[in-house]
N, C-alpha and C positions, 0 to 999 in steps of 0.2 A: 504494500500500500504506500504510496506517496504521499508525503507531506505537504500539504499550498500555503505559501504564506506569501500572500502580495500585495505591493503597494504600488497602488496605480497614480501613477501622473503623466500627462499629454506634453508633449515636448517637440516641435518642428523648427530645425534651426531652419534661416532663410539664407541662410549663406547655402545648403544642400538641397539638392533638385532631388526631396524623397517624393514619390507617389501619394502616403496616408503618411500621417500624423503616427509616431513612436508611443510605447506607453512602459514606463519605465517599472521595472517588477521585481521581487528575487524568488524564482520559481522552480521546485526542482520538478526534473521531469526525466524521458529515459529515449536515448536515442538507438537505434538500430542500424549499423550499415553492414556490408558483406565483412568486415572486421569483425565484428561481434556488434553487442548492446554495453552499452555506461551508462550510469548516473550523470545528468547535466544539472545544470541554475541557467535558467536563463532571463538574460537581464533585462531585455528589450524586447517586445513583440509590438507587430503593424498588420495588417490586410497582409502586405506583401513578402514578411521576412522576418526574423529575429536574430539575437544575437546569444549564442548561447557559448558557457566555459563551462571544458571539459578536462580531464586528465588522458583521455582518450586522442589520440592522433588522429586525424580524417584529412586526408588532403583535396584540395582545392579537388572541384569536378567532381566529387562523391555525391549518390545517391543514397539519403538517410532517411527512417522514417521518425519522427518526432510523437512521441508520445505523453502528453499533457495529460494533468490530473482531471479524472475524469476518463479514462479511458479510449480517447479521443486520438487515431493516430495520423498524423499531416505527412506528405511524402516533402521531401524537399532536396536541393541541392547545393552544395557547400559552396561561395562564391568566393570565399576570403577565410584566410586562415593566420594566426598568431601564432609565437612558438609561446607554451606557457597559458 
């Protein structure tokens, strides 16, 4: 079972050409790629995308499935990657 703990606030810088409006959170959830599944937090979620840290390595180009509490699971693809 997953924990939700989130604090929602709306944040669009004007200097970035985002799509929707970001909502800032600290949420864990559990990602799936052909690597295996980890535990993630993810920080920022939009219509279009999120930001999530992992200990799990995914590199750019991967196909993940994102699973939100709730059971809920979103297909996505890695567009940017951090070391750390």
């Amino acid at each position: 079972r997953m924990t939700s703990i989130a604090h929602f606030a709306s944040f669009a810088d004007s200097s970035e050409q985002r799509v929707s409006d970001r909502r800032l959170l600290r949420l864990d959830a559990r990602v799936a790629s052909t690597a295996g599944g980890a535990g993630v937090q993810v920080h920022n979620l939009s219509r279009t995308g999120l930001l999530i840290e992992s200990t799990a390595h995914v590199p750019v180009g991967s196909q993940i499935e994102v699973e939100l509490p709730g059971g809920q699971a979103h297909a996505a693809v890695v567009v940017w990657a951090d070391e750390g």
